[in-house]
Backbone as numpy.savetxt, mean C-alpha at the origin, in Angstrom:
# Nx Ny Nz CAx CAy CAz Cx Cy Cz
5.03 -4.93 9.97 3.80 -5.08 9.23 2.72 -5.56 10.19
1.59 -4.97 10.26 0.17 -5.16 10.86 -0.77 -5.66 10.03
-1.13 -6.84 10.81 -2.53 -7.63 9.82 -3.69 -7.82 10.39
-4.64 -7.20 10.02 -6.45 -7.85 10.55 -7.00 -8.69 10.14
-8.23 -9.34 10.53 -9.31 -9.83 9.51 -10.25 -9.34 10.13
-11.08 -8.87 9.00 -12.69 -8.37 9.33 -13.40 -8.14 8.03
-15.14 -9.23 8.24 -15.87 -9.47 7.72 -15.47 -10.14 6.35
-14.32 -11.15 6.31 -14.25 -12.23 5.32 -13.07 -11.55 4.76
-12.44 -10.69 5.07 -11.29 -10.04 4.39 -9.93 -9.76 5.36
-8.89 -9.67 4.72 -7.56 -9.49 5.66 -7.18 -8.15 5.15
-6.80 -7.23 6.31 -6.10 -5.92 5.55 -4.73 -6.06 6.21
-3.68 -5.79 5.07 -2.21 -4.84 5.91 -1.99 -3.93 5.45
-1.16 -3.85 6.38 -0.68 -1.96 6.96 0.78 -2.13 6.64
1.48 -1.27 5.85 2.78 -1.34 5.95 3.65 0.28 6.39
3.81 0.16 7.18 3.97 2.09 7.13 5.40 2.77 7.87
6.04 3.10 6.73 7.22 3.66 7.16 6.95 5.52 6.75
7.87 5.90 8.01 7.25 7.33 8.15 8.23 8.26 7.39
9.11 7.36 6.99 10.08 7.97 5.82 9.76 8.11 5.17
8.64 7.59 4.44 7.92 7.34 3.24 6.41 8.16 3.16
5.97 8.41 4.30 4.75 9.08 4.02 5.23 10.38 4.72
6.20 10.82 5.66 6.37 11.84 6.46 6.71 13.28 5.41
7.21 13.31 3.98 7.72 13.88 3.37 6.34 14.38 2.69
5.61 13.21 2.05 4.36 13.46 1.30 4.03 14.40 2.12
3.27 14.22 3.18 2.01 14.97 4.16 2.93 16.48 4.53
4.20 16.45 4.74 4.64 17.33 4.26 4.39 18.28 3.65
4.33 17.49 2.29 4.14 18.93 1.38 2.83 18.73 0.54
1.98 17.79 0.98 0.87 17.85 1.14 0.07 16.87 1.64
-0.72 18.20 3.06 -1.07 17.70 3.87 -2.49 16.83 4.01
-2.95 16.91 3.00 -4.32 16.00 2.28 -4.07 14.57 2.17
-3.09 14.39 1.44 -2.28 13.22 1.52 -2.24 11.79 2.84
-2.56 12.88 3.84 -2.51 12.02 5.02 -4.10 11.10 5.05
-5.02 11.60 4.18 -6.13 10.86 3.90 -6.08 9.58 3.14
-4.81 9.20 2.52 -4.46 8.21 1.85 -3.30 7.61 2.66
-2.65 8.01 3.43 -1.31 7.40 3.97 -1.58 6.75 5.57
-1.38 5.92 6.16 -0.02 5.23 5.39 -1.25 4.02 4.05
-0.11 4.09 2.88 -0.17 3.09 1.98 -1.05 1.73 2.66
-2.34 1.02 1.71 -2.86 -0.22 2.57 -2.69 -0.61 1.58
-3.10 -2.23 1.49 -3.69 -3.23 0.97 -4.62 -4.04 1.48
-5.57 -4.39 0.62 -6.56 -5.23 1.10 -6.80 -6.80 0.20
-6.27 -7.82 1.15 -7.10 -8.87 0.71 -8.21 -9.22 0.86
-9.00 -9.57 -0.04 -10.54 -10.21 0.13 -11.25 -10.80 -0.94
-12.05 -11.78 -0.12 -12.93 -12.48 -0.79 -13.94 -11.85 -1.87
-14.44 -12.38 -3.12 -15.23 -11.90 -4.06 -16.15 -13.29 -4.91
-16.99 -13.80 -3.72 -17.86 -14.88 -4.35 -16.83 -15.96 -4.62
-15.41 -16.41 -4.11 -14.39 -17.29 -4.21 -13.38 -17.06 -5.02
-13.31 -15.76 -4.83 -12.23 -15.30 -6.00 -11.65 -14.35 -4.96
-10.08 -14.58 -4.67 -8.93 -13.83 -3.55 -8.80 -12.31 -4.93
-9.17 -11.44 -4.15 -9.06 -9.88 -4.66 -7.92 -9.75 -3.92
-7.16 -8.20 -4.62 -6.41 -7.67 -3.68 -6.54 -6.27 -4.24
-6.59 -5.18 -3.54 -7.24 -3.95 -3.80 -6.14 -3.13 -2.92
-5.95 -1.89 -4.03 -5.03 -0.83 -2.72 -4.78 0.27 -3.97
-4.32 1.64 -3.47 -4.56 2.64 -3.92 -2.96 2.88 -4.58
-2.71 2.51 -6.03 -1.06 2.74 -6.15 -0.85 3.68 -6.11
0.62 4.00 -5.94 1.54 5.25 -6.23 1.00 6.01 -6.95
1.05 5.10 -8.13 0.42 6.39 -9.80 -0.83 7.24 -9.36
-2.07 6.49 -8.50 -3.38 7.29 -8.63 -2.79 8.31 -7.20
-1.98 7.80 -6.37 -2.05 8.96 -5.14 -1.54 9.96 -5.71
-0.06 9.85 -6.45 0.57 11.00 -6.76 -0.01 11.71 -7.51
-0.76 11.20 -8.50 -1.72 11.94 -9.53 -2.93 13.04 -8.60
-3.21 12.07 -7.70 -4.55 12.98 -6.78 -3.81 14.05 -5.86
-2.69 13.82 -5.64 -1.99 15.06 -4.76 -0.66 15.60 -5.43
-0.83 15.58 -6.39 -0.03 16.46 -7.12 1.64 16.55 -6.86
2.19 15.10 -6.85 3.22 15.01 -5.85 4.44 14.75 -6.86
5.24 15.87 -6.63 6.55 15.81 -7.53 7.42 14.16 -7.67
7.85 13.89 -8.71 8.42 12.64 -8.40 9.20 12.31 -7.64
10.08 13.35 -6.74 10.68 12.67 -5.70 10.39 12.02 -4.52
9.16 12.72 -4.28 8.32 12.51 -3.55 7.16 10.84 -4.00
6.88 10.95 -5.29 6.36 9.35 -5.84 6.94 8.61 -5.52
8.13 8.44 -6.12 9.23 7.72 -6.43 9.47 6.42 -5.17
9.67 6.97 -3.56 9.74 5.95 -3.13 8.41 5.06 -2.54
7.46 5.42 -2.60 5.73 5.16 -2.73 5.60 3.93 -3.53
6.21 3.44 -4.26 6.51 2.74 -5.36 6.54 1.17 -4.67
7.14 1.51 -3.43 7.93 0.38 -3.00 6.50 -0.87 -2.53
5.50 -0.13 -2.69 3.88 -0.77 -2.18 3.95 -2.25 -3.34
4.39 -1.25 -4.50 4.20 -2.50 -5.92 5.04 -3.53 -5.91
6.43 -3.89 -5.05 7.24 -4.73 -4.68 6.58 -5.83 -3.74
6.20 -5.10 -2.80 5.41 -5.38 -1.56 4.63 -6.57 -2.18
3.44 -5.79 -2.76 1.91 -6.49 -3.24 3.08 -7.72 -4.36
3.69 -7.55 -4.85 4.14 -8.52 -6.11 4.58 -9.69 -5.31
5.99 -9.11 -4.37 6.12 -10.39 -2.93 5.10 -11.14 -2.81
4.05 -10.44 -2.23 3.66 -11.35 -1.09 2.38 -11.98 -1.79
2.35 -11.60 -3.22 1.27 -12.71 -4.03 1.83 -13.95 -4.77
3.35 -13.45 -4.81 4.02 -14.69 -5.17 4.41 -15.53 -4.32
5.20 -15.04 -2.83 5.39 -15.60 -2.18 6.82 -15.76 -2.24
7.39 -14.29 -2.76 9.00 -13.86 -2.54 9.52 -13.69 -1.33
10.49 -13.94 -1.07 10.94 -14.08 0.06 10.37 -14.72 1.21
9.64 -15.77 0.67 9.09 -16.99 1.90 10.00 -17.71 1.87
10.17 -18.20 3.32 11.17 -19.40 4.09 10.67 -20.91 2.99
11.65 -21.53 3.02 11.33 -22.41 2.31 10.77 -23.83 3.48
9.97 -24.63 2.91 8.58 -25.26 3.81 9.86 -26.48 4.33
């Protein structure tokens, strides 16, 4: 996993090519959305988190569910790491 900050916000990158290599595959538009982001950021003191799910990509590229299906794994991801699943204990 790759993390920035720029202009008051943090983005990561999570990108396995197992996971997007199949999409762009079989459609190659797709690669305009992949790999999968998330964005944390600020909103007047309110922590946003913004990112493009499974449901709206597959919907915009027309992507059979086998192909959805493991795309999914973004919503695990984002749920982790707002709860703070699988953090070491302090």
């Amino acid at each position: 996993m790759a993390a920035g900050t720029s202009g008051g916000g943090a983005s990561f990158v999570r990108q396995r090519s197992a996971l997007g290599t199949p999409v762009m595959d079989a459609q190659p538009l797709a690669a305009l959305d992949l790999p999968l982001k998330l964005l944390v950021w600020d909103d007047h003191g309110h922590t946003r988190v913004s990112y493009l799910t499974p449901a709206v990509l597959s919907a915009r590229h027309a992507l059979p569910e086998s192909l959805a299906a493991p795309l999914a794994e973004i919503d695990q991801l984002t749920d982790a790491a707002l709860t703070g699943a699988g953090k070491p204990p302090d």
